[in-house]
Backbone as JSON Lines, residues from 0, in Angstrom:
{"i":0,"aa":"X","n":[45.65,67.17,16.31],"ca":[44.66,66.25,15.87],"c":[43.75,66.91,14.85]}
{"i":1,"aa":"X","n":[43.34,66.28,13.59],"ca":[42.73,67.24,13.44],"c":[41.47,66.56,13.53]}
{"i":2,"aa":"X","n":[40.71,67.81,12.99],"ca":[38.93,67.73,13.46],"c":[37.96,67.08,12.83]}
{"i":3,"aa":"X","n":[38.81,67.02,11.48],"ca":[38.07,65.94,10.28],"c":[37.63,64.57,11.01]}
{"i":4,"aa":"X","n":[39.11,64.32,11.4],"ca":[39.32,63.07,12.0],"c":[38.69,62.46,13.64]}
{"i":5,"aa":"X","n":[38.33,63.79,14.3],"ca":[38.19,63.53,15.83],"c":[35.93,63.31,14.81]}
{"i":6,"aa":"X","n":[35.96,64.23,14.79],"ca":[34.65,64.27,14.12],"c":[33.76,62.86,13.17]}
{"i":7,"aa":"X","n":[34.5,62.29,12.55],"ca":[34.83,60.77,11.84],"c":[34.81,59.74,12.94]}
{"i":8,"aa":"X","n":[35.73,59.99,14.42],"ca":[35.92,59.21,14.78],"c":[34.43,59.47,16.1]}
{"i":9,"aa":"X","n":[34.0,60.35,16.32],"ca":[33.04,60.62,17.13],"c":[31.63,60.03,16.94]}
{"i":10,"aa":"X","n":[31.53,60.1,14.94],"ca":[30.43,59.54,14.18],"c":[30.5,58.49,14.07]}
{"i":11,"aa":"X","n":[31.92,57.54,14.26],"ca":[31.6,56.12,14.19],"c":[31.26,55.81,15.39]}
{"i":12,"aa":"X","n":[31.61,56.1,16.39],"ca":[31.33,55.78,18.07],"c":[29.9,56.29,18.08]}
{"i":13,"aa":"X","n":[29.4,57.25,17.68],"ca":[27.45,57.13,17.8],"c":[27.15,56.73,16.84]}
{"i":14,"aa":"X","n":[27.36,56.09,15.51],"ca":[27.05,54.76,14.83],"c":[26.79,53.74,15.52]}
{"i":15,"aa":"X","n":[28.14,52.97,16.4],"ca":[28.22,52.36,16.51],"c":[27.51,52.09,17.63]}
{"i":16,"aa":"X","n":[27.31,53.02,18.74],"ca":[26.44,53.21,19.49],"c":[24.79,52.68,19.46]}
{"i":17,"aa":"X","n":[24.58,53.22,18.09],"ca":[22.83,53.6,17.58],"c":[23.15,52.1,17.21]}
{"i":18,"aa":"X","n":[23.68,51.32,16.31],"ca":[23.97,49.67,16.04],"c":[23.68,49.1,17.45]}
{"i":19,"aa":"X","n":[24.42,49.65,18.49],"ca":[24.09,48.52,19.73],"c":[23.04,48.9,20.34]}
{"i":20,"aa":"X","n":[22.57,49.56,20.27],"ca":[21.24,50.38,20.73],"c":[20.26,49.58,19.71]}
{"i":21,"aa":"X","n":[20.51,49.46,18.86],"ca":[19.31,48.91,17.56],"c":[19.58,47.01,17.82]}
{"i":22,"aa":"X","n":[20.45,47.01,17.96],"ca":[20.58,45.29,18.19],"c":[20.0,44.85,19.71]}
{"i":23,"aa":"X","n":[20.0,45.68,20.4],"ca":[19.8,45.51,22.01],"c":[17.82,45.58,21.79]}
{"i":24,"aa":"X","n":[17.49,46.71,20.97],"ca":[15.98,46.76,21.31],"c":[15.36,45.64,20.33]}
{"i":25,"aa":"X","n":[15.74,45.26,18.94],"ca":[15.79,44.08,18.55],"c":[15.68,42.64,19.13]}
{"i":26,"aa":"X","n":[16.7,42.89,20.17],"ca":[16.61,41.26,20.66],"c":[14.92,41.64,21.36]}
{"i":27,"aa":"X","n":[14.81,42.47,22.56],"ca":[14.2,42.98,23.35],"c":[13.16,42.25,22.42]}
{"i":28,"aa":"X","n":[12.62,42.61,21.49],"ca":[11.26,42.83,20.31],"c":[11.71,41.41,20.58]}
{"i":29,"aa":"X","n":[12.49,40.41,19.87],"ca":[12.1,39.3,19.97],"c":[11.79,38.53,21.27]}
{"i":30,"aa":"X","n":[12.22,39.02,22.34],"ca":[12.28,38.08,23.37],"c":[10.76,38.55,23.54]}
{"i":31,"aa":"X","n":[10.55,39.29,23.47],"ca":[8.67,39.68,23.71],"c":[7.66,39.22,22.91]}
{"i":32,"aa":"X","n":[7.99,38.76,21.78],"ca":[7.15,38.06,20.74],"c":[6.79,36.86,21.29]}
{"i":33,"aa":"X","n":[8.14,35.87,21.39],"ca":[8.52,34.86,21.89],"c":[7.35,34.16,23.5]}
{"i":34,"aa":"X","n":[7.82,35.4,24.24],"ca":[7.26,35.24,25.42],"c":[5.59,35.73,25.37]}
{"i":35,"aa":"X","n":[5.12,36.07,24.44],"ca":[3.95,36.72,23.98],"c":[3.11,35.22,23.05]}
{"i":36,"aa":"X","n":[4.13,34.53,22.5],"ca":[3.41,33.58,21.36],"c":[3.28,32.56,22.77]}
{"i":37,"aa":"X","n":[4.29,32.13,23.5],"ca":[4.61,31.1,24.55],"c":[2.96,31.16,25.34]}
{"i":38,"aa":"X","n":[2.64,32.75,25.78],"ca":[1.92,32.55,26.64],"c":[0.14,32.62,25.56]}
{"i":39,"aa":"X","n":[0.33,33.04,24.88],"ca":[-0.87,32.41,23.62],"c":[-1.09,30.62,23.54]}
{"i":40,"aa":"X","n":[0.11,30.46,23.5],"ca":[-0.11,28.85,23.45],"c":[-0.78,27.88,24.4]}
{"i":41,"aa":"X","n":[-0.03,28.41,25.69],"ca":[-0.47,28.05,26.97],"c":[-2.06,28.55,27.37]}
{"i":42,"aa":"X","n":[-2.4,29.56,26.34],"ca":[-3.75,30.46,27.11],"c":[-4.6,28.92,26.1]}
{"i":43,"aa":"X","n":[-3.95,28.81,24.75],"ca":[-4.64,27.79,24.14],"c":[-5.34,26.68,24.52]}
{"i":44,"aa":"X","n":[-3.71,26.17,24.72],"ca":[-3.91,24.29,25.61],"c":[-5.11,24.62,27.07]}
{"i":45,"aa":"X","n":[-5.0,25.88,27.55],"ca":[-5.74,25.67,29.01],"c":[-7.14,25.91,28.3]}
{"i":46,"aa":"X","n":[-7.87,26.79,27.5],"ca":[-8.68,26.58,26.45],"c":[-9.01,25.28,26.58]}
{"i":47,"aa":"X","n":[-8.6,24.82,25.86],"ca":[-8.83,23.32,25.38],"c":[-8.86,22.34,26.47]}
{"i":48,"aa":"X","n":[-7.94,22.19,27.22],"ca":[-8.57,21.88,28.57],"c":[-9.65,22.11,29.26]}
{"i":49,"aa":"X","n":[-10.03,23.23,28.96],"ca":[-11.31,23.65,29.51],"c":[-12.92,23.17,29.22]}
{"i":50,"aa":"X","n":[-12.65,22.54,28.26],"ca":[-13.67,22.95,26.84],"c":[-14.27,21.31,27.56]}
{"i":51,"aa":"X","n":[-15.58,21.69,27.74],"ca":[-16.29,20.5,28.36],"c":[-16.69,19.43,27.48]}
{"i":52,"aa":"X","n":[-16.74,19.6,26.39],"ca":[-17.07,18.28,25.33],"c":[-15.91,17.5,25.18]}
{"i":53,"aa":"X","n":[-14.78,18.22,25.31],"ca":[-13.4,17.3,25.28],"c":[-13.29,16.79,26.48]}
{"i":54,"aa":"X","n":[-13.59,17.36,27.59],"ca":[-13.81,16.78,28.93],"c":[-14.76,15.58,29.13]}
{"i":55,"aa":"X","n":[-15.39,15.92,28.32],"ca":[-16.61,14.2,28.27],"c":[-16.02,13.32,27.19]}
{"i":56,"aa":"X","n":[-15.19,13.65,26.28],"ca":[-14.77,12.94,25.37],"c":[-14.17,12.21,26.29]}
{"i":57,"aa":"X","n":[-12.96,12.34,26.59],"ca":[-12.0,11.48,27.54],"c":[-12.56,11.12,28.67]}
{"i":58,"aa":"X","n":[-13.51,11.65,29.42],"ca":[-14.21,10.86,30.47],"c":[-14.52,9.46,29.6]}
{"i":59,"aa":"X","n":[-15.31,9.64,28.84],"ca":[-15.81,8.52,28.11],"c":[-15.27,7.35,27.63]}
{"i":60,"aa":"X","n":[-13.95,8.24,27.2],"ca":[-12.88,6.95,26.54],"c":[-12.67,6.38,28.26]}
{"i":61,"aa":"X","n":[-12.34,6.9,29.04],"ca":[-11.38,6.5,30.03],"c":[-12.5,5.77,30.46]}
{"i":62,"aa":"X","n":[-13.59,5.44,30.45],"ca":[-14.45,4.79,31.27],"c":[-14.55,3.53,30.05]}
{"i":63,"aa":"X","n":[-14.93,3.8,28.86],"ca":[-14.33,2.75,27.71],"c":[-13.71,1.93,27.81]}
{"i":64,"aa":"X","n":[-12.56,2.25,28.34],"ca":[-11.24,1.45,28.18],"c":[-11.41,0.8,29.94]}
{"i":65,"aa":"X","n":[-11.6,1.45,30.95],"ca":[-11.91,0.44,32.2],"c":[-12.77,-0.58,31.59]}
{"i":66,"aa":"X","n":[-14.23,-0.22,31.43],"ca":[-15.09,-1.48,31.21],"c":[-14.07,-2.78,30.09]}
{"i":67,"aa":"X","n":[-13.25,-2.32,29.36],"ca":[-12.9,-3.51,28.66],"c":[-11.77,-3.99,29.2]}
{"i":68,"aa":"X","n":[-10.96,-3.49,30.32],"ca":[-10.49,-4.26,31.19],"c":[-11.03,-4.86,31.82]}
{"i":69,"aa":"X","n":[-11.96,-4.39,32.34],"ca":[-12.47,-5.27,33.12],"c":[-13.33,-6.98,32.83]}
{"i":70,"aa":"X","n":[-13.85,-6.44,31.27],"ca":[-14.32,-7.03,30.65],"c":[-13.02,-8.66,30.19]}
{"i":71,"aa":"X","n":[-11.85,-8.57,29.7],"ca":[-10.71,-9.08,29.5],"c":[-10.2,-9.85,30.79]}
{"i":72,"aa":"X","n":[-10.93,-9.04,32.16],"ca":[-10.2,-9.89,33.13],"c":[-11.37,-10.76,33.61]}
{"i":73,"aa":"X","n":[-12.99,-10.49,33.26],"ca":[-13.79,-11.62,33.53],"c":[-13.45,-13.01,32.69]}
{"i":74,"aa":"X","n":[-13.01,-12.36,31.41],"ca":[-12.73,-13.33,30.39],"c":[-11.44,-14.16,30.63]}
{"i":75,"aa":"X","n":[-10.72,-13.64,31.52],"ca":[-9.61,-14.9,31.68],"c":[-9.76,-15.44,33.32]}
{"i":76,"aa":"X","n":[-11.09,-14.7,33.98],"ca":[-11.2,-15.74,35.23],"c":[-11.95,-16.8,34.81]}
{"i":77,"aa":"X","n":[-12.55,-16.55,33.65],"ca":[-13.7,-17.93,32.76],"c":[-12.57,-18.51,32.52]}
{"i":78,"aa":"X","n":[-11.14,-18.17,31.95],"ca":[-9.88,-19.53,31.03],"c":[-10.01,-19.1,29.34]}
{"i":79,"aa":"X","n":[-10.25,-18.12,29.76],"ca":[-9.98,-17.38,27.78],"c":[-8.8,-16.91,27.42]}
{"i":80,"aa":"X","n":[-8.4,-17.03,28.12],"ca":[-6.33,-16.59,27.57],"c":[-5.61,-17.46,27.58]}
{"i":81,"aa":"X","n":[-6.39,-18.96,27.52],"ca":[-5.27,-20.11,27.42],"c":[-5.65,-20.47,26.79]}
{"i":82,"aa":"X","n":[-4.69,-21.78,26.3],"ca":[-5.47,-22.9,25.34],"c":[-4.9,-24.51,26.35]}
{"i":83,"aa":"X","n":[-6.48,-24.77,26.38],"ca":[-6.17,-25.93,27.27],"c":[-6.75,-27.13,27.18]}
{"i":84,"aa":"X","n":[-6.48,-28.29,28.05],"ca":[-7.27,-29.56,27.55],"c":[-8.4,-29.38,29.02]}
{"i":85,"aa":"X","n":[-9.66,-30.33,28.77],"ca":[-10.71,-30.48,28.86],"c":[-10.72,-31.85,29.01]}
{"i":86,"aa":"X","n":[-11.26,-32.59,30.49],"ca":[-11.59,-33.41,30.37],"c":[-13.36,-33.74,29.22]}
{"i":87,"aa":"X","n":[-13.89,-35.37,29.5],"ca":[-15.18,-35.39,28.75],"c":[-16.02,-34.79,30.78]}
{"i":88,"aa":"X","n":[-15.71,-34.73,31.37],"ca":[-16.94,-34.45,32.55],"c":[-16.8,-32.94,32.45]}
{"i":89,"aa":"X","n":[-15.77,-32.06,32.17],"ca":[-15.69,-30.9,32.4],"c":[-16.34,-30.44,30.59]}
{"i":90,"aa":"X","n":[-16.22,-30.9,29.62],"ca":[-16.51,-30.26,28.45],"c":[-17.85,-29.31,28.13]}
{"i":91,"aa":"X","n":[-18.67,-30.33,29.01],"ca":[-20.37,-29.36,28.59],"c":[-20.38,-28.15,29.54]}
{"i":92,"aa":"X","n":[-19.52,-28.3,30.56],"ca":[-19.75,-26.95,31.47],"c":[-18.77,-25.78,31.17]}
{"i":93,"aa":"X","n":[-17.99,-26.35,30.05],"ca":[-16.59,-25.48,29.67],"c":[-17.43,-24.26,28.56]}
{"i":94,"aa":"X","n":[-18.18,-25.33,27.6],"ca":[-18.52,-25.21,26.27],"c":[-19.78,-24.31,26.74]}
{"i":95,"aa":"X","n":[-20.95,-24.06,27.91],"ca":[-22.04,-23.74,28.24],"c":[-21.85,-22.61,28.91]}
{"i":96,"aa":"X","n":[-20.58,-22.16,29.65],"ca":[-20.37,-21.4,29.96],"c":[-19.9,-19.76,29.43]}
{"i":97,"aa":"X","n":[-19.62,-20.08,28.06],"ca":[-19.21,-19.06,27.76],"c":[-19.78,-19.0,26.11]}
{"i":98,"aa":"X","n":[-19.43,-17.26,25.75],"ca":[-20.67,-17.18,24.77],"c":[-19.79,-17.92,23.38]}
{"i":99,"aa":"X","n":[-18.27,-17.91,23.09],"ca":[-17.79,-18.42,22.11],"c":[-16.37,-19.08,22.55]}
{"i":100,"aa":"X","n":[-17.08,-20.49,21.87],"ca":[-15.95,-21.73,22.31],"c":[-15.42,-22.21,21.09]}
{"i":101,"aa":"X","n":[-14.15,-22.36,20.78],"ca":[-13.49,-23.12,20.0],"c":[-12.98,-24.62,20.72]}
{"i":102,"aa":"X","n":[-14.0,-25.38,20.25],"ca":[-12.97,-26.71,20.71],"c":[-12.26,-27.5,19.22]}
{"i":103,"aa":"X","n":[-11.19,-27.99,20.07],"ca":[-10.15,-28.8,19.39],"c":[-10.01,-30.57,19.73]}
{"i":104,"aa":"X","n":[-11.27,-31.06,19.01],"ca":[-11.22,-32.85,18.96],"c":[-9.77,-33.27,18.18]}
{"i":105,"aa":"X","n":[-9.02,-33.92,19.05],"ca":[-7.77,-34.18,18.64],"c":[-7.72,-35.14,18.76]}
{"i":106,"aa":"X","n":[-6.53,-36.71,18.16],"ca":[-6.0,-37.87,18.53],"c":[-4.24,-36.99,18.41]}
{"i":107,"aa":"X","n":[-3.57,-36.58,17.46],"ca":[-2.36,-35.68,17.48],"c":[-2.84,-33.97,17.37]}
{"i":108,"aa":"X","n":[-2.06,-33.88,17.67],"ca":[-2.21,-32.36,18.55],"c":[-1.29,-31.54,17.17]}
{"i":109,"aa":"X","n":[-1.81,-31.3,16.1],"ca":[-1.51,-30.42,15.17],"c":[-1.92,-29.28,14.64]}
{"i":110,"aa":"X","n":[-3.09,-29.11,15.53],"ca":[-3.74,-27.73,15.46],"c":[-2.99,-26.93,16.69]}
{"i":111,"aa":"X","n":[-2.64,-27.15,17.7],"ca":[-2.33,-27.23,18.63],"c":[-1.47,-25.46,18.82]}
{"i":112,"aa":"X","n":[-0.17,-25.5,17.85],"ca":[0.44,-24.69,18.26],"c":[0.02,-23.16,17.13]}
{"i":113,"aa":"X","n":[-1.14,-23.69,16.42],"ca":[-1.81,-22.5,15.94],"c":[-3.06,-21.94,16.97]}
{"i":114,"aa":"X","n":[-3.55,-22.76,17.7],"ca":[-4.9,-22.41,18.64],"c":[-3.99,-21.95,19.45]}
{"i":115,"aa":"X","n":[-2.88,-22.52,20.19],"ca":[-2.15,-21.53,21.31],"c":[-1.72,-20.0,21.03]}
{"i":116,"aa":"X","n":[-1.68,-19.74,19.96],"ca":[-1.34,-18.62,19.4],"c":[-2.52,-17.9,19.65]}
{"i":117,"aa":"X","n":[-3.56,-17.79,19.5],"ca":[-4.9,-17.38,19.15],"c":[-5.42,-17.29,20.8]}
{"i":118,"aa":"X","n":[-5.22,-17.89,21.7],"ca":[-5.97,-18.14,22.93],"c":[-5.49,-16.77,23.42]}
{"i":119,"aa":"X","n":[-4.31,-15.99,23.52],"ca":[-4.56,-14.57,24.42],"c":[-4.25,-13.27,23.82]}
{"i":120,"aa":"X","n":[-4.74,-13.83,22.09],"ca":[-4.81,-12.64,20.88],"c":[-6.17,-12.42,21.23]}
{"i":121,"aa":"X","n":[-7.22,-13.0,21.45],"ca":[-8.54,-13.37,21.36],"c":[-9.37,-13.99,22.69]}
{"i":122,"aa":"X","n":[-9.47,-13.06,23.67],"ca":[-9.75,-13.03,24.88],"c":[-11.53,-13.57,24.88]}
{"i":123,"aa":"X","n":[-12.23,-12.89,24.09],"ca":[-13.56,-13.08,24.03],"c":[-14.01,-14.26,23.36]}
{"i":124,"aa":"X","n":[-13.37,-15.51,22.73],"ca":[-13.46,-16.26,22.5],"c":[-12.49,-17.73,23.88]}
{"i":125,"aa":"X","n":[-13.05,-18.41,24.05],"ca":[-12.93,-19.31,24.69],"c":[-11.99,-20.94,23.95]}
{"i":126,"aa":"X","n":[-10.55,-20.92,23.93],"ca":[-10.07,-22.12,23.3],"c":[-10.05,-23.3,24.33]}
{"i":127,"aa":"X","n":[-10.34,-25.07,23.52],"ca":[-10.09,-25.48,24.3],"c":[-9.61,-26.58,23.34]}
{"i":128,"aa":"X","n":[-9.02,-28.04,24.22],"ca":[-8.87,-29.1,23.36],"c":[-9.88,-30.24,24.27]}
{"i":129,"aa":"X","n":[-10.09,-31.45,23.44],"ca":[-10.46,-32.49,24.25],"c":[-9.4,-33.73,23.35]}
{"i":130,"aa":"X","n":[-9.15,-34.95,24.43],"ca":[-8.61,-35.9,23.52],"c":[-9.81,-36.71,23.13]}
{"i":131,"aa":"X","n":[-10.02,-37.5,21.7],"ca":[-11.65,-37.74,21.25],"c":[-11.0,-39.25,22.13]}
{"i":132,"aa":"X","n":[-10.07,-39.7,22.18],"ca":[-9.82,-41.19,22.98],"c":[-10.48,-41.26,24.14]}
{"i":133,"aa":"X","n":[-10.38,-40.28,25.18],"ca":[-11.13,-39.9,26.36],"c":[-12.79,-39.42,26.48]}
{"i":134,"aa":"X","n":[-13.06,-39.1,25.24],"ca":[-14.25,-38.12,25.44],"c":[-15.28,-39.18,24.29]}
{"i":135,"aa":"X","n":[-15.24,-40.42,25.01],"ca":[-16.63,-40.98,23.13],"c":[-17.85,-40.71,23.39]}
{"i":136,"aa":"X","n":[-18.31,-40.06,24.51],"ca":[-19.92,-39.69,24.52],"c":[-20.05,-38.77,23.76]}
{"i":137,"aa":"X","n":[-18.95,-37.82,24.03],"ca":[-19.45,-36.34,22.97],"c":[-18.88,-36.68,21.33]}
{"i":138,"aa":"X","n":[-17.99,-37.53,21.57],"ca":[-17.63,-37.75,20.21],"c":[-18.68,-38.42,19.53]}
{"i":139,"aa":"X","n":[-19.45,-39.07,19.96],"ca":[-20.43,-39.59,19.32],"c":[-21.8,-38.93,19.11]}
{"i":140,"aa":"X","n":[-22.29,-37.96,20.52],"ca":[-23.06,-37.19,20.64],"c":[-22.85,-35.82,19.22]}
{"i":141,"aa":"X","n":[-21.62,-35.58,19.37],"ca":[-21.27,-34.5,18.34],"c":[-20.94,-34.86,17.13]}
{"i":142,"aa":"X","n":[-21.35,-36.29,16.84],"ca":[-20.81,-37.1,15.2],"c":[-19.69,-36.93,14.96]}
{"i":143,"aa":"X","n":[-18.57,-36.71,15.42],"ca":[-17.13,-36.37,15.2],"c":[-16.55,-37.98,14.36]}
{"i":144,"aa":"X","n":[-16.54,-37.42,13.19],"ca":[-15.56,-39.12,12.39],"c":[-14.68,-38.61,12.07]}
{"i":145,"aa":"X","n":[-14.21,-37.6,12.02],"ca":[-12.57,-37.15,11.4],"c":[-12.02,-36.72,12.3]}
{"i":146,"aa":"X","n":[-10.3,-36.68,12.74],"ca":[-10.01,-35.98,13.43],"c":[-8.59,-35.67,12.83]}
{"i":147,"aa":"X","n":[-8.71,-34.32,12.73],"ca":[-8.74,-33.45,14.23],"c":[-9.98,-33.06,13.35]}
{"i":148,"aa":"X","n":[-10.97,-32.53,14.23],"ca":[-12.3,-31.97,14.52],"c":[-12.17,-30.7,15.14]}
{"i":149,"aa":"X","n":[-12.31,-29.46,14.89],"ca":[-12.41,-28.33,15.61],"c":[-14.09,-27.65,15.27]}
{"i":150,"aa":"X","n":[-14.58,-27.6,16.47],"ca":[-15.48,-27.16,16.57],"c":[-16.05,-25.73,17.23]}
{"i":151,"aa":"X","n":[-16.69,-25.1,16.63],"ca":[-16.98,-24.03,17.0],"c":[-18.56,-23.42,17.91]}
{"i":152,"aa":"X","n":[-18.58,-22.99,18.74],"ca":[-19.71,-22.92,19.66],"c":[-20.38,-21.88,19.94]}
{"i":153,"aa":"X","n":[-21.47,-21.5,20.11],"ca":[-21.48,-20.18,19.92],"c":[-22.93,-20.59,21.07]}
{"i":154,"aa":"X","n":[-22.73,-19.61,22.4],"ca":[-23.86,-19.64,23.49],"c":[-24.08,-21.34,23.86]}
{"i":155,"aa":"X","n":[-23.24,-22.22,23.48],"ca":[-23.42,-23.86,23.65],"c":[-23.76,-24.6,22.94]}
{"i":156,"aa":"X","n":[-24.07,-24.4,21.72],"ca":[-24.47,-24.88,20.37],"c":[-23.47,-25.22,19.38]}
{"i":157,"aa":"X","n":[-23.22,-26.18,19.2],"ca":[-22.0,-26.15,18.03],"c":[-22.67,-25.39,16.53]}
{"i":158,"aa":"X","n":[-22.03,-24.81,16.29],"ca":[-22.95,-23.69,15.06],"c":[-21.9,-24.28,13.46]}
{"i":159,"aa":"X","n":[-20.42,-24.54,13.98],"ca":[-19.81,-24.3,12.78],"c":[-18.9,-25.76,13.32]}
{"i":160,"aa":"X","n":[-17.85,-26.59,11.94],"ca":[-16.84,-27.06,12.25],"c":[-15.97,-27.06,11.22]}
{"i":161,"aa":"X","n":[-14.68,-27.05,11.49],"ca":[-13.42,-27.56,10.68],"c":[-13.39,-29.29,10.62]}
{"i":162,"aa":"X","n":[-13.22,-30.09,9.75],"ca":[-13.17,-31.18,9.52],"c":[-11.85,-31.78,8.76]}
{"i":163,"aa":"X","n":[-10.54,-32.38,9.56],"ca":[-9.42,-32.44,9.18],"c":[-8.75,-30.88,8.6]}
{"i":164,"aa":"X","n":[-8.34,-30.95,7.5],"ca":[-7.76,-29.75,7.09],"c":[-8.63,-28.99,5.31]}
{"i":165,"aa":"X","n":[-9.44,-29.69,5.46],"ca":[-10.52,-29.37,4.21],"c":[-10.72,-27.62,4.06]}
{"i":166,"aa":"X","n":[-10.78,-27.66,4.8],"ca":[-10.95,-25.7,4.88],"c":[-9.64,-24.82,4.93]}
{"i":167,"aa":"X","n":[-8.66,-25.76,5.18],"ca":[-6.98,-25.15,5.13],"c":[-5.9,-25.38,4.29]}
{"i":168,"aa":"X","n":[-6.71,-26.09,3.0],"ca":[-5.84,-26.44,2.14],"c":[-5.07,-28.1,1.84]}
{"i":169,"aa":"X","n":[-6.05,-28.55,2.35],"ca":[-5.79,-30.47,2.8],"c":[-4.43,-30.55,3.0]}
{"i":170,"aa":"X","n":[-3.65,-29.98,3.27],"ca":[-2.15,-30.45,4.47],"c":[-2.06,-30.07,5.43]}
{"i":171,"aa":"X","n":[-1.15,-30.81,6.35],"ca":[-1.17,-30.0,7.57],"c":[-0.26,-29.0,8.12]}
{"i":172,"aa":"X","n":[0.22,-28.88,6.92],"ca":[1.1,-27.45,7.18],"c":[1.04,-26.19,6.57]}
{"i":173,"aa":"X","n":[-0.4,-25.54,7.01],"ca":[-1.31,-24.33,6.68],"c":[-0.77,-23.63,7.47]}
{"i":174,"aa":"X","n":[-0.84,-22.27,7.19],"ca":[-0.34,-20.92,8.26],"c":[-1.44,-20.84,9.6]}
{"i":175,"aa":"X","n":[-1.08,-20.51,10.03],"ca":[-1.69,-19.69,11.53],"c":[-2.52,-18.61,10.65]}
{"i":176,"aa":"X","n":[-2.16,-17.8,9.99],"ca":[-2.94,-16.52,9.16],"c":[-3.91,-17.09,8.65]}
{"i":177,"aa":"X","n":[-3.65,-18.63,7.93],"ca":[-4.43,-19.19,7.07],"c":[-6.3,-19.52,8.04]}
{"i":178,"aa":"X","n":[-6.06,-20.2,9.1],"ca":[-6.53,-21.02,10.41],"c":[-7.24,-19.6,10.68]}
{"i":179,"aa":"X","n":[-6.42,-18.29,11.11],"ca":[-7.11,-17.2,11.34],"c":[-8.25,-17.02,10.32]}
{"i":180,"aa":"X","n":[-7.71,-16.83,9.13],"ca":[-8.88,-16.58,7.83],"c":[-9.83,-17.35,8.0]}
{"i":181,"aa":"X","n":[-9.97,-18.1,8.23],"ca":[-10.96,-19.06,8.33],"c":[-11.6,-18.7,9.64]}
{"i":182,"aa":"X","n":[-11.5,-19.19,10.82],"ca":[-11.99,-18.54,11.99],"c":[-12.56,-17.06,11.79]}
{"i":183,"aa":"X","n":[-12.32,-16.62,11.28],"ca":[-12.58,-15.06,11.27],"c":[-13.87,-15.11,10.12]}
{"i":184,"aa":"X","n":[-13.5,-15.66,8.78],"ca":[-15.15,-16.0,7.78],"c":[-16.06,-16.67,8.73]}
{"i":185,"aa":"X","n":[-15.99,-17.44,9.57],"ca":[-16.85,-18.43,10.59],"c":[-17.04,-17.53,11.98]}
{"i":186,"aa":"X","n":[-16.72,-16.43,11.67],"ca":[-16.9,-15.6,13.13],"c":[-17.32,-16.21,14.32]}
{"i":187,"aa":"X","n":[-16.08,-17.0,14.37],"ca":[-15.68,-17.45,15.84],"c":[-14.75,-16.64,16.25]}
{"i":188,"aa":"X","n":[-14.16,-15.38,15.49],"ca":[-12.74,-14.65,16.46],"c":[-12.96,-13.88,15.51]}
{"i":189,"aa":"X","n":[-12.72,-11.92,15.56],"ca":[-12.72,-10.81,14.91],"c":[-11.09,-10.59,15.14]}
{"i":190,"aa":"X","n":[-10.86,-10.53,13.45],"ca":[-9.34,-10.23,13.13],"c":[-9.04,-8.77,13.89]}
{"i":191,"aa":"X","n":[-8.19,-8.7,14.22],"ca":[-7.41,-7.56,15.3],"c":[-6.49,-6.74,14.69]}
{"i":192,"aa":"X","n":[-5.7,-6.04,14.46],"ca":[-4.61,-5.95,14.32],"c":[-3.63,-6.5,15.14]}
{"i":193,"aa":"X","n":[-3.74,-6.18,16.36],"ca":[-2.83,-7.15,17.29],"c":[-2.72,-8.44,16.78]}
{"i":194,"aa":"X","n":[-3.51,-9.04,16.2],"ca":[-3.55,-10.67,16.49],"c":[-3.05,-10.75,15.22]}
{"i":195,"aa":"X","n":[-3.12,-10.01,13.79],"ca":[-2.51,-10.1,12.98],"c":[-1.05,-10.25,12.49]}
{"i":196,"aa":"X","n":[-0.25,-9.42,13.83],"ca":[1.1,-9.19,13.68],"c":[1.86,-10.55,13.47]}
{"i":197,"aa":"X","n":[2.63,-10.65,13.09],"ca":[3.4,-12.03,12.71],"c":[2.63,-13.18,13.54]}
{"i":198,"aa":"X","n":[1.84,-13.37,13.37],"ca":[0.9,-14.42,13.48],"c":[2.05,-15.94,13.2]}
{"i":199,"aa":"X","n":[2.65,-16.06,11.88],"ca":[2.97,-16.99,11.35],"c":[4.36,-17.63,12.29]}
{"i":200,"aa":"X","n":[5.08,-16.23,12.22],"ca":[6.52,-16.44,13.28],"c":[6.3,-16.72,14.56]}
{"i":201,"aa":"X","n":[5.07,-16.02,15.11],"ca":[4.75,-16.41,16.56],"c":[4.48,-17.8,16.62]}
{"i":202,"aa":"X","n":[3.92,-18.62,15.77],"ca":[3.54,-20.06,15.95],"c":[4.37,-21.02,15.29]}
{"i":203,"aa":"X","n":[5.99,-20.73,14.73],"ca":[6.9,-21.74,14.35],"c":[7.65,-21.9,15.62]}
């Protein structure tokens, strides 16, 4: 054998050696970085967990968001997530009861499937209909000569009205968006995003 060769072959075997030796402490280095950044992160988030102003932040929201549940569910034991008819004996206690009423003086019911849309987009507002055939005290009490008549109420006061379709473009085939725009300049209902979403498709 000769020695050139045993010697050559001895130097590639502790080459190759010092290579797996160098790849082995390599990984090592990374797996320790790794497990070093991991537990930085975690020391972070518990940080931040910790941190008492963020702790009152979310107390706060979370107590936020109860009160307006709760708030949403007084509002539909009042009948604010529907849209409904009203006799004339029930109207003044419908309309007195709550701080914002939309009523709907109807003989045809063509506002109808735009206010249904709106009744559980718009919880804090109160929809209702009356038929004016049934109801001539208030129809007369409330001067109603056009109909449909939608009236707007605010603490029991009629404050605002729609009169036929004069405010929607004199036909009666105005958008739901359109009916919104309007309601919303007359702040009887605050545009939402929710309530915005296909508004138009929801009410064909």
């Amino acid at each position: 054998m000769d020695p050139d060769a045993v010697k050559s072959t001895l130097s590639n075997l502790a080459f190759g050696n010092v290579l797996a030796e160098a790849a082995r402490d390599y990984k090592k280095e990374v797996l320790a970085n790794e497990k070093e950044q991991s537990s930085n992160h975690v020391n972070e988030e518990t940080e931040l967990m910790d941190d008492p102003e963020l702790e009152k932040l979310h107390a706060d929201r979370i107590a936020a968001l109860k009160r307006e549940v709760e708030k949403r569910e007084a509002f539909k034991r009042q009948g604010h997530d529907e849209y409904r008819t009203v006799s004339e004996g029930d109207f003044l206690g419908e309309v007195t009861r709550s701080e914002k009423v939309i009523c709907h003086f109807y003989h045809k019911e063509i506002m109808d499937k735009h206010l249904k849309t709106f009744a559980p987009r718009h919880v804090d507002t109160k929809f209702i209909k009356v038929d004016a055939e049934t109801a001539p005290f208030f129809v007369t009490k409330l001067a109603i000569k056009s109909l449909p008549s939608v009236l707007l109420f605010s603490k029991g006061i009629a404050i605002d009205r729609l009169v036929g379709f004069q405010d929607l473009g004199t036909k009666d085939d105005f958008s739901t968006t359109k009916l919104e725009d309007v309601l919303v300049k007359k702040e009887s209902i605050r545009r939402s995003v929710r309530s915005s979403e296909n508004l138009d498709s929801d009410s064909d």
